[in-house]
C-alpha positions as CSV (number, residue, x, y, z in Angstrom):
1,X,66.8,-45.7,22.3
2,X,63.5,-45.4,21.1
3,X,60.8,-42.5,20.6
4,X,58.2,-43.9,23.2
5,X,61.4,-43.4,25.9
6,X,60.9,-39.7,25.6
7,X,58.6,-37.9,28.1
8,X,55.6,-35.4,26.3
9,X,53.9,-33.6,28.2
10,X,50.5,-31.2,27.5
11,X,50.4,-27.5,28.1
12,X,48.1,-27.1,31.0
13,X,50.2,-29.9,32.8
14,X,53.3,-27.6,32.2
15,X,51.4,-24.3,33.1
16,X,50.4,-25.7,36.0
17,X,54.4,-26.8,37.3
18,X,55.6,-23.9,35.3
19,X,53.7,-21.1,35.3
20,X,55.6,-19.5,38.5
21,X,58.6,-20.4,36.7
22,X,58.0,-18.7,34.0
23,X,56.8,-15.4,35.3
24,X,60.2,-15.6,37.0
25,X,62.1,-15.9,34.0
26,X,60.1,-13.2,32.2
27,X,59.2,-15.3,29.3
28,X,55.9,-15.9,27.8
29,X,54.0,-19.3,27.9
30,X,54.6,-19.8,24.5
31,X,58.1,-18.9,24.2
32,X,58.8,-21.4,27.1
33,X,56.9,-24.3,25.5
34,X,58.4,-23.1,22.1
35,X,61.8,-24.7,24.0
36,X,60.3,-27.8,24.0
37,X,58.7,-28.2,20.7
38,X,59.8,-29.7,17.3
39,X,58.3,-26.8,15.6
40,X,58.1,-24.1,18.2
41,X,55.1,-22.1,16.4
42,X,53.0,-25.0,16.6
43,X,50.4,-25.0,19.5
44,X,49.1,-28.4,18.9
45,X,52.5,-29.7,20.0
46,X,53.7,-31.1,23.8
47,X,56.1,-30.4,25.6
48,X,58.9,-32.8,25.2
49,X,61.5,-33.0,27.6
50,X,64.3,-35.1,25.9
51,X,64.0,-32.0,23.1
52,X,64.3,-29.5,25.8
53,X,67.3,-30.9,27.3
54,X,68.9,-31.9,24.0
55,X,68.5,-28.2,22.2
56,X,69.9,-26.4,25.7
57,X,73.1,-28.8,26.4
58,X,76.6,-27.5,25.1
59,X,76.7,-31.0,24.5
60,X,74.9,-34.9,24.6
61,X,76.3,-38.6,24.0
62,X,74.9,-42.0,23.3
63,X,76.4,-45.0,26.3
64,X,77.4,-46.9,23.3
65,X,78.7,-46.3,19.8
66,X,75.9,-48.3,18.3
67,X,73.7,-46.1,20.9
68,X,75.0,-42.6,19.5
69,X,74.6,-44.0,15.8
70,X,71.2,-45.1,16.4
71,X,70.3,-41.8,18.6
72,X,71.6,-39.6,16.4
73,X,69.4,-41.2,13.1
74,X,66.1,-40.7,16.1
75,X,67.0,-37.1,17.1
76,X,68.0,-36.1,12.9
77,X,64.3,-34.5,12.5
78,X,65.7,-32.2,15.5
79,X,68.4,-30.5,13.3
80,X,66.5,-31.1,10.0
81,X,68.7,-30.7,7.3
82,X,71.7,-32.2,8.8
83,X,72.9,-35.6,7.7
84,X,72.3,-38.0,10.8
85,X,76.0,-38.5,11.4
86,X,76.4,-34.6,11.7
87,X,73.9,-34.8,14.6
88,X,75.5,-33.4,17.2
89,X,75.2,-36.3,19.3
90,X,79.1,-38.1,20.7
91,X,79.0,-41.6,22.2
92,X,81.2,-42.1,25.6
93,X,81.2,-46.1,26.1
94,X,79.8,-47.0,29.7
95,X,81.8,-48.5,32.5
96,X,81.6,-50.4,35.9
97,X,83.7,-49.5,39.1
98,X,85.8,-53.0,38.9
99,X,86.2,-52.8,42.8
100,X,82.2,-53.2,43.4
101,X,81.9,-56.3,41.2
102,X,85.1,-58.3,40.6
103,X,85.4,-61.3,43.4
104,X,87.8,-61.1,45.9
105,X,89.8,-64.5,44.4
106,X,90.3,-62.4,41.1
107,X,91.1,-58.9,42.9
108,X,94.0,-61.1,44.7
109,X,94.9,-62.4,41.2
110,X,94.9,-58.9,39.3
111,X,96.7,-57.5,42.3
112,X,99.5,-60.3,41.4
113,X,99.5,-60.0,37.9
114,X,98.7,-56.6,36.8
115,X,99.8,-54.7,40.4
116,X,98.3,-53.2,43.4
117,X,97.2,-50.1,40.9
118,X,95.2,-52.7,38.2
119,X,91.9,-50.6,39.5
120,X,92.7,-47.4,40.3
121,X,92.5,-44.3,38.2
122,X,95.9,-43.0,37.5
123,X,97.8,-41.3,34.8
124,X,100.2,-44.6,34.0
125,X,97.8,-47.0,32.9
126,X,98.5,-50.5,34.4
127,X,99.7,-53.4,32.0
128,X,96.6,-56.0,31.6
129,X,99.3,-57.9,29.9
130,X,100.7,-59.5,32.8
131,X,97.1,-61.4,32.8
132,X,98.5,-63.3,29.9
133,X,101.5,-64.4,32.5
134,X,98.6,-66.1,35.0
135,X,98.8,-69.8,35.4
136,X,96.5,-71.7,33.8
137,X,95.7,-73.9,37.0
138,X,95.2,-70.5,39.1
139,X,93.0,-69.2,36.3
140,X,90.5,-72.2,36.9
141,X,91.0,-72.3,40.7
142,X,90.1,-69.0,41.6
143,X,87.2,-69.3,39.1
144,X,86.0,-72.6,40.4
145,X,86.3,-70.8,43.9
146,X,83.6,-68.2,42.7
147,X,81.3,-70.6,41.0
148,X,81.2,-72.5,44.4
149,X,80.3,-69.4,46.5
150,X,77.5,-68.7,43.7
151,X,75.9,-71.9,43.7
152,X,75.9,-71.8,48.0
153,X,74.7,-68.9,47.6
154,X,71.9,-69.9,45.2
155,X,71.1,-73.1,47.4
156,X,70.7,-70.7,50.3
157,X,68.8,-68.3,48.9
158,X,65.8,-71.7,47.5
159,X,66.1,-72.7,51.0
160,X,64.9,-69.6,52.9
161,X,62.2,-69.1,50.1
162,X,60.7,-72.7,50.0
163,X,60.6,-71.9,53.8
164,X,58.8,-68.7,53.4
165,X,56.2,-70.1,51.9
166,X,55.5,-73.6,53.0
167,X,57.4,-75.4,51.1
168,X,57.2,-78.9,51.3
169,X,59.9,-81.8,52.9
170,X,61.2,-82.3,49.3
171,X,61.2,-79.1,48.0
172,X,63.5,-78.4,50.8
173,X,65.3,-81.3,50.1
174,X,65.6,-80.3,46.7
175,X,66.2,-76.7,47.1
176,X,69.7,-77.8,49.0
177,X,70.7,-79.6,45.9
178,X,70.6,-77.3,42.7
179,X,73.0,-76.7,40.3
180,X,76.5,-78.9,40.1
181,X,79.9,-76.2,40.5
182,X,80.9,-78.6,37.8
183,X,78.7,-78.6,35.2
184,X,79.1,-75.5,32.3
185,X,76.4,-72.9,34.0
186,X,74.7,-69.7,31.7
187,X,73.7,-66.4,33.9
188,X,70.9,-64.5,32.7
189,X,70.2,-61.8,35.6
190,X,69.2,-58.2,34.5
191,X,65.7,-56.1,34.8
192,X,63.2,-58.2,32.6
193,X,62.4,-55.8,30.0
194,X,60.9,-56.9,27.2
195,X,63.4,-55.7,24.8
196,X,66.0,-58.0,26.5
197,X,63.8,-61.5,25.6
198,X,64.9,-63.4,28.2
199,X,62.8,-65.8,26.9
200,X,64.4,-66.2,23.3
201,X,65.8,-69.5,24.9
202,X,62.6,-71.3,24.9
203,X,61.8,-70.9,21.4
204,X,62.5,-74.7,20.8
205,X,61.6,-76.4,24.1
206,X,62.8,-80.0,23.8
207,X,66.2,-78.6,21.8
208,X,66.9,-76.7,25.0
209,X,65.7,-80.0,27.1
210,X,68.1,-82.4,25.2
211,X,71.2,-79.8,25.9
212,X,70.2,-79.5,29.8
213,X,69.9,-83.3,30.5
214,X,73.0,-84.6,28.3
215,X,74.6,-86.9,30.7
216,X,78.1,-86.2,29.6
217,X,78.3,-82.7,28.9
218,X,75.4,-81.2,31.3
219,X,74.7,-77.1,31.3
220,X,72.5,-75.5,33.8
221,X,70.8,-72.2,34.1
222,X,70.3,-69.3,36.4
223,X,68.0,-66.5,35.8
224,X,67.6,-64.0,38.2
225,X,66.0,-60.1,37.9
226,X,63.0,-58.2,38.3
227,X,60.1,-56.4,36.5
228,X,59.3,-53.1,36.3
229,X,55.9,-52.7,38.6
230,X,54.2,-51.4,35.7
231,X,55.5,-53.7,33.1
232,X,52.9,-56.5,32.9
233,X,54.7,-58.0,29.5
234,X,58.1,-58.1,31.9
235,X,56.3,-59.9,34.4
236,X,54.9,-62.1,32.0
237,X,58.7,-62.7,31.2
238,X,59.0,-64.3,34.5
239,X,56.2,-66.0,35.0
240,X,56.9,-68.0,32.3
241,X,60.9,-68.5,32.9
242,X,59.6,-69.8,36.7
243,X,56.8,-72.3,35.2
244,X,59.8,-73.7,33.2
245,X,62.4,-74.2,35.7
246,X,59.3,-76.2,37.6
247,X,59.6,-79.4,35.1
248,X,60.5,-82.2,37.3
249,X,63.7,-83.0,34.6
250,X,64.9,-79.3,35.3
251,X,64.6,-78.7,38.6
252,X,67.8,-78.5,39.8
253,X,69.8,-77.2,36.3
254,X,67.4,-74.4,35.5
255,X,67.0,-72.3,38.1
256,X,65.5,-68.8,39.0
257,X,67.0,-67.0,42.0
258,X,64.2,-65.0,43.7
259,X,64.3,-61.3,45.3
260,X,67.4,-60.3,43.6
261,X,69.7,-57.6,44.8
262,X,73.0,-56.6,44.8
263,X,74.2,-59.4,47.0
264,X,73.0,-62.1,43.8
265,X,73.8,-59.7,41.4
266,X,77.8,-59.5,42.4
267,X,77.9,-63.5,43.3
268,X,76.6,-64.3,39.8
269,X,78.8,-62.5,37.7
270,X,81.6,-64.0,39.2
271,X,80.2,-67.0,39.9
272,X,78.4,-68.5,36.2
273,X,80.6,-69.6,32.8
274,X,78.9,-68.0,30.9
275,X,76.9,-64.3,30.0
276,X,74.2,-64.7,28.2
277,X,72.3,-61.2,26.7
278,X,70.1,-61.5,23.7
279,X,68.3,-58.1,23.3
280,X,66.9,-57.3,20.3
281,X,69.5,-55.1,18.6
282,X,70.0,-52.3,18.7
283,X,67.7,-51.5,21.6
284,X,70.1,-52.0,24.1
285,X,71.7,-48.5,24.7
286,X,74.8,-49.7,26.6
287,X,74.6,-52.5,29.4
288,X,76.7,-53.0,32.0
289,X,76.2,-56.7,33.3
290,X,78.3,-58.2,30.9
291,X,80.9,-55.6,31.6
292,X,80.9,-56.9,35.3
293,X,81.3,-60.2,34.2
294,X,84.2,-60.2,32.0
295,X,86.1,-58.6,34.6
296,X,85.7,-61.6,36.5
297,X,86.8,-64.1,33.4
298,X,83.3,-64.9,32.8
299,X,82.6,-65.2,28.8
300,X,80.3,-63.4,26.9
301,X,77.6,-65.1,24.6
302,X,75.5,-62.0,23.5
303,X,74.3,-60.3,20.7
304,X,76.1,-57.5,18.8
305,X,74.1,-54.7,21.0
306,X,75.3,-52.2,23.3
307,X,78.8,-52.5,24.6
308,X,79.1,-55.8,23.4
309,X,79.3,-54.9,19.6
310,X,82.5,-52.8,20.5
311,X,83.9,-55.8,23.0
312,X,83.7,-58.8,21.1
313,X,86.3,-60.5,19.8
314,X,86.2,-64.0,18.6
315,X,88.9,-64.6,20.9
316,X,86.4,-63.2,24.2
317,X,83.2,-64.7,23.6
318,X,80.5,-65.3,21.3
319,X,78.3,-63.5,19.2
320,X,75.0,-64.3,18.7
321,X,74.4,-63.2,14.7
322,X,76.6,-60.5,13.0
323,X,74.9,-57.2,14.0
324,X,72.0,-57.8,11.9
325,X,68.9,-55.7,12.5
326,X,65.8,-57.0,11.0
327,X,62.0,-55.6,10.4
328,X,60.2,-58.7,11.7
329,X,60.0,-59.5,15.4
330,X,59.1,-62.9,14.8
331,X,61.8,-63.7,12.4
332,X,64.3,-62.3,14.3
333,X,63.5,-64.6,17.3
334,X,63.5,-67.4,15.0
335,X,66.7,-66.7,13.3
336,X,68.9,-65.5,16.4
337,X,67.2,-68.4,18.6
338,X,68.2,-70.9,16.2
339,X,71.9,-69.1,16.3
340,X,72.2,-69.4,20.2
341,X,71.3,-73.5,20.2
342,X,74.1,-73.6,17.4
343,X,76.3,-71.4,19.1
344,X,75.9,-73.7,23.1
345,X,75.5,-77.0,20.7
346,X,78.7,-76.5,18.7
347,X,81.3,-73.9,20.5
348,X,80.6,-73.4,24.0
349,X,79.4,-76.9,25.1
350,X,82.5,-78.7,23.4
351,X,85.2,-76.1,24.3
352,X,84.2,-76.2,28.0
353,X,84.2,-79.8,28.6
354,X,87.5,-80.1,26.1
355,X,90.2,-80.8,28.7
356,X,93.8,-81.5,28.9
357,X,95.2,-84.3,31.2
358,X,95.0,-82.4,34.6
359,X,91.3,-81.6,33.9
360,X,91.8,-78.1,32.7
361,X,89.7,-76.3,29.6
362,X,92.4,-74.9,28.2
363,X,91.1,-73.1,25.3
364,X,88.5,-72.1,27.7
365,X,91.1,-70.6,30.2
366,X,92.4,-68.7,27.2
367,X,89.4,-67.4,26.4
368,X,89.3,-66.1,30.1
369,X,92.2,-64.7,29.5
370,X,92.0,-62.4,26.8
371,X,88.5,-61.3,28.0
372,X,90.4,-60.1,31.4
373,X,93.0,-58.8,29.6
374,X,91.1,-56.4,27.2
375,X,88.1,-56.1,28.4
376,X,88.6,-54.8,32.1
377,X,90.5,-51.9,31.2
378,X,88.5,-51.0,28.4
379,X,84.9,-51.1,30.0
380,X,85.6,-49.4,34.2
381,X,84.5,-46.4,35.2
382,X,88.2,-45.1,35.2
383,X,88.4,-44.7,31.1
384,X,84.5,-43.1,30.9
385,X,84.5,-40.3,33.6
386,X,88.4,-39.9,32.2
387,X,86.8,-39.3,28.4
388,X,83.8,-37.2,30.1
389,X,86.5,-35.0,31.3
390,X,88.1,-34.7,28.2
391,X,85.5,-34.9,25.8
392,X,83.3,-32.6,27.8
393,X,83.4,-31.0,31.0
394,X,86.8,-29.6,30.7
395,X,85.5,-28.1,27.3
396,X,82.6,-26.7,29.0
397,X,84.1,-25.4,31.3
398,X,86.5,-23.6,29.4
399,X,84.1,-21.8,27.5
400,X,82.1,-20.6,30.3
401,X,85.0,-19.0,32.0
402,X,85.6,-17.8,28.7
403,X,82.3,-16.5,28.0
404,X,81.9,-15.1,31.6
405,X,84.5,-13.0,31.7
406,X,84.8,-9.4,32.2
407,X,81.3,-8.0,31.3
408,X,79.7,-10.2,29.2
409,X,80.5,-8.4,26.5
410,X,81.2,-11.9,24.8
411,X,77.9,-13.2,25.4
412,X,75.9,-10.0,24.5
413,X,78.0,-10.4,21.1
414,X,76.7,-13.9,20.5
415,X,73.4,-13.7,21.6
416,X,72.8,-10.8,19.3
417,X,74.2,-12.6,16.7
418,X,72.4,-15.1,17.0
419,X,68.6,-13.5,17.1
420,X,70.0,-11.6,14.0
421,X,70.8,-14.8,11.9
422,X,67.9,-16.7,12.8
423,X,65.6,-13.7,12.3
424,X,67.2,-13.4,8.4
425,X,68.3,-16.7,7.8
426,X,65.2,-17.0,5.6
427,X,66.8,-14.9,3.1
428,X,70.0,-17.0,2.5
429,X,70.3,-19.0,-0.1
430,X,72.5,-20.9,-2.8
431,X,72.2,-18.9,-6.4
432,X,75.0,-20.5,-8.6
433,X,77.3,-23.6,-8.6
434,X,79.8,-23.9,-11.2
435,X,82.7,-26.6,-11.5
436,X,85.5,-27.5,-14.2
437,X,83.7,-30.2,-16.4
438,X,86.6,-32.6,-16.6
439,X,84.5,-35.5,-17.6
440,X,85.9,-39.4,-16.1
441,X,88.3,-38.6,-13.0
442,X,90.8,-40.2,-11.4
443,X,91.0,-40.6,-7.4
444,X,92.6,-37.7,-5.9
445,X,91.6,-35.7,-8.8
446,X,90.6,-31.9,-7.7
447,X,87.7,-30.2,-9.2
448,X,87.6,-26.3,-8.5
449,X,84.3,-24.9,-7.4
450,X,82.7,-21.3,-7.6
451,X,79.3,-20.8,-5.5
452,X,77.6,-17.5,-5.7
453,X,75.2,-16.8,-2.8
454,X,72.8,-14.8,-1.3
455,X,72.9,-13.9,2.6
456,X,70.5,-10.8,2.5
457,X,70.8,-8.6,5.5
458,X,73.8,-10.9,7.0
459,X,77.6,-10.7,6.1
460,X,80.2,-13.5,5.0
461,X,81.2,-13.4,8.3
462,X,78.0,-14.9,9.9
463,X,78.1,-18.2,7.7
464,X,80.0,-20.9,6.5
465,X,79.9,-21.6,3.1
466,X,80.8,-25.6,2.5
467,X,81.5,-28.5,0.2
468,X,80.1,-31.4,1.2
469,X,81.3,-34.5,-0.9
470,X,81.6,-38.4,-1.0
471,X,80.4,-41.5,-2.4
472,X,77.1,-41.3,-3.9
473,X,74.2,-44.4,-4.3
474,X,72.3,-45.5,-7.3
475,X,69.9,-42.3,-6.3
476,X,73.1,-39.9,-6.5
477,X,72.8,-39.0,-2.8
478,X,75.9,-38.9,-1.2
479,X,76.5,-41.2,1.6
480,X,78.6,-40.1,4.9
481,X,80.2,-37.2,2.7
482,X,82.9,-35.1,3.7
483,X,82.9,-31.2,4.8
484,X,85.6,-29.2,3.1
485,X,85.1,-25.6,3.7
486,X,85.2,-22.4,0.8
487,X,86.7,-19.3,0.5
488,X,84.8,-15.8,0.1
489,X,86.7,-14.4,-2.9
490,X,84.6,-11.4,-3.2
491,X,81.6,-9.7,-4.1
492,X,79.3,-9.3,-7.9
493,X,76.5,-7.4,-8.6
494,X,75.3,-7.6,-4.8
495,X,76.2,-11.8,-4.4
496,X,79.3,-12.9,-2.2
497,X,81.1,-15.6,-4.1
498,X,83.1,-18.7,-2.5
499,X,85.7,-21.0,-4.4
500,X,86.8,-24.2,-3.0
501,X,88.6,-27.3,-4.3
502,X,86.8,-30.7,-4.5
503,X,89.0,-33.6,-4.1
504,X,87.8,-36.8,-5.4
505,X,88.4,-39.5,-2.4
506,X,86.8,-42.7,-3.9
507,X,86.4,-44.4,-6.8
508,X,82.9,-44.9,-8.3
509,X,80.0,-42.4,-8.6
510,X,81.4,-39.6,-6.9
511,X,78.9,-36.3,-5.9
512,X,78.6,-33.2,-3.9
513,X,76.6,-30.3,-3.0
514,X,76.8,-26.8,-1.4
515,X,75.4,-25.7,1.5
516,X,75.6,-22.8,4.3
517,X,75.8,-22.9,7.6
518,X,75.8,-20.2,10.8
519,X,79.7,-19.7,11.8
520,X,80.8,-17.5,14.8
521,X,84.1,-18.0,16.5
522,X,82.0,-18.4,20.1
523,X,79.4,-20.3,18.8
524,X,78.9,-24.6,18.4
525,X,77.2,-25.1,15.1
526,X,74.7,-27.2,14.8
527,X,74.9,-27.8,18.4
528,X,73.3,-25.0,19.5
529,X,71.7,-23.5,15.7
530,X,69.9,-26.3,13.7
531,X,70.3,-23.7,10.8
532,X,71.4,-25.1,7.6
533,X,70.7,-24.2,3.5
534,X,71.2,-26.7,0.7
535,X,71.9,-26.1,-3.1
């Protein structure tokens, strides 16, 4: 979620894909890149197609709720005047189809413990609970089972490449021997964006060195993913991950799996201990791998980002920091490297090789546990199409049939209505506020309010005349306020007046304003009107 994601494009590049377009529309060249333009009157200005698509759907949603907060501050110059959280901008949380990615050992298992149903999208939700009811023993065998299929898998996959290129007697040798099913293994596969620092790890080099090669409690490594074509920093990523897993102490406990596709992808999620993610927050919109490997009892060791600032749970993972964003790159990489050799050094590493008299980790298992439990039916592709359908498409829906029907005649009404307010909207404004002085108040206190306003050419019933109230800062702005809507009370000396009651909801400096707003019963304001007039 950043600007630079959204595509600009100049005029003669859209004349020249549009032009035929346009003359089939009837519209002017101007009028069609007015569409796509911040300020449509400005000539200087691309084409940008993320604004085109925002300002004409009935709707739009972050993948996260981080990703809607954080896209709804970027897009706020779009409805200027709006507070950021009253950007019309939802989140819907992504998802995974558990079927594609959980292992066949832990299908059996949710089959068993949850029912034949645990994936399926149906209007009785299945009881995750029963995971709790798992045994222990089964828990760790059907994960072992996975981790062994991984690392085959992995050894496999060295052999045919140190084949493919000329490998030599010993790097075959070797290529048959990485990574022990029984040492504490991290995943790292995903595309190598920079964002994502998959190199944040190697910040402190021989810190990272005395973890790997600790005789008694080992860990091991896997990264696997590719580059964009054109991403030479991404590449660069690699390159450097590869050059590291080369040192003669590493090579069989750091490893990078080459070529990587969907066949690696689904054996490693099932088949590592741990998830590691450290993007640098909050550019990660949503991300889906960690999703895929909680289903499979894998933990998560990630940074508040994404999904994973809405999954974690102490009791599910880790989490690298607290959701801090910070201003300098370098610092940050510092700071939240720093936090993920703690974090392996002091939690993972120790609860991992903690084991009872059988050789099981229990508190590890119990971890597994609860990230099964509440994770997998939180994060499928069952619960986000099901809030799509809710949220949006049955809405949308609705009002097209309701919109459509008969002749129009609804449609006609709110088009015209909607030229005629932004052609006068110039002319309404906010001419009077009065309020009881009632000096120190008490929470809960109410405060009436009289506005007097001016709509020129438009009626009371084209606008919404509003409160909007809350906690204010050391600048008196308020923060996050409240909407409570006024009445229209009547008319003086050519001013329509509006009373309200303000209800004190906080303690501390307390502050509102007035403002206006378009209203029509067919209309979805500021969705489709960025209108708006403060006091």
């Amino acid at each position: 979620p950043v600007p630079a994601g959204f595509d600009l494009f100049e005029p003669d590049l859209m004349l020249k894909y549009f032009g035929s377009y346009m003359e089939e529309l009837g519209i002017s060249f101007d009028t069609f890149m007015g569409l796509g333009r911040v300020n449509p009157e400005d000539k200087d200005q691309p084409f940008n197609m993320a604004l085109f698509a925002t300002r004409h759907a009935a709707f739009r949603n972050g993948v996260s709720e981080l990703h809607g907060r954080v896209s709804r501050e970027m897009m706020q110059p779009w409805w200027p005047g709006y507070p950021s959280e009253e950007v019309p901008v939802d989140s819907i949380t992504n998802g995974i189809h558990l079927q594609s990615w959980v292992a066949p050992p832990i299908q059996e298992a949710y089959e068993s413990a949850v029912g034949k149903g645990w994936s399926e999208p149906t209007r009785q939700e299945p009881d995750w609970s029963g995971v709790d009811k798992m045994k222990d023993k089964d828990v760790w065998a059907n994960h072992m089972a996975c981790k062994e299929r991984f690392v085959a898998l992995a050894r496999k996959r060295a052999l045919s490449h140190a084949k493919a290129r000329g490998g030599s007697h010993r790097e075959k040798l070797e290529a048959e021997k990485i990574l022990d099913p029984n040492a504490l293994t991290i995943g790292f596969a995903r595309r190598f964006a920079t964002y994502k620092r998959a190199t944040l790890l190697l910040r402190d080099v021989e810190r990272l060195k005395r973890l790997i090669t600790n005789a008694d409690r080992p860990i091991q490594f896997v990264f696997a993913g590719k580059a964009h074509p054109a991403d030479a920093f991404g590449k660069e990523l690699i390159k450097h991950i590869v050059h590291f897993s080369r040192d003669s102490q590493l090579t069989k406990s750091f490893v990078f799996i080459e070529n990587y596709d969907i066949e690696v992808g689904r054996h490693v999620v099932a088949g590592v201990d741990v998830w590691l993610n450290n993007p640098r927050r909050p550019l990660e919109a949503s991300g889906t791998s960690g999703m895929k490997a909680a289903a499979n009892g894998v933990l998560n060791l990630s940074i508040l980002d994404g999904w994973w600032a809405e999954g974690y749970e102490t009791e599910r993972g880790w989490a690298i920091g607290d959701g801090e964003e910070y201003a300098e790159e370098h610092y940050q990489d510092s700071v939240e490297a720093s936090a993920l050799y703690d974090l392996l050094e002091h939690e993972v590493i120790p609860t991992y090789y903690d084991r009872d008299s059988k050789g099981l980790p229990i508190k590890w298992i119990q971890k597994m546990k609860a990230s099964m439990r509440d994770l997998g039916p939180m994060f499928n592709t069952n619960r986000m199409v099901g809030e799509y359908t809710e949220k949006f498409y049955i809405r949308a829906a609705n009002r097209s049939h309701e919109l459509t029907d008969g002749n129009l005649d609804r449609v006609h009404s709110l088009v015209d209505w909607s030229r005629r307010v932004s052609q006068h909207w110039s002319q309404v404004q906010v001419e009077g506020v009065t309020h009881r002085n009632g000096g120190e108040l008490h929470v809960g206190a109410e405060v009436p309010v009289r506005v007097k306003v001016d709509l020129g050419h438009l009626s009371p019933g084209d606008v919404a005349v509003e409160l909007y109230h809350g906690s204010a800062d050391g600048d008196h702005q308020v923060q996050e306020g409240r909407v409570t809507s006024m009445n229209h009370v009547g008319e003086e000396d050519g001013h329509q007046l509006y009373e309200g009651m303000l209800t004190c909801g906080t303690s501390g400096l307390y502050g509102y304003s007035v403002r206006i707003v378009p209203a029509h019963p067919d209309a979805l304001i500021p969705n489709e009107m960025p209108l708006i007039t403060w006091y």
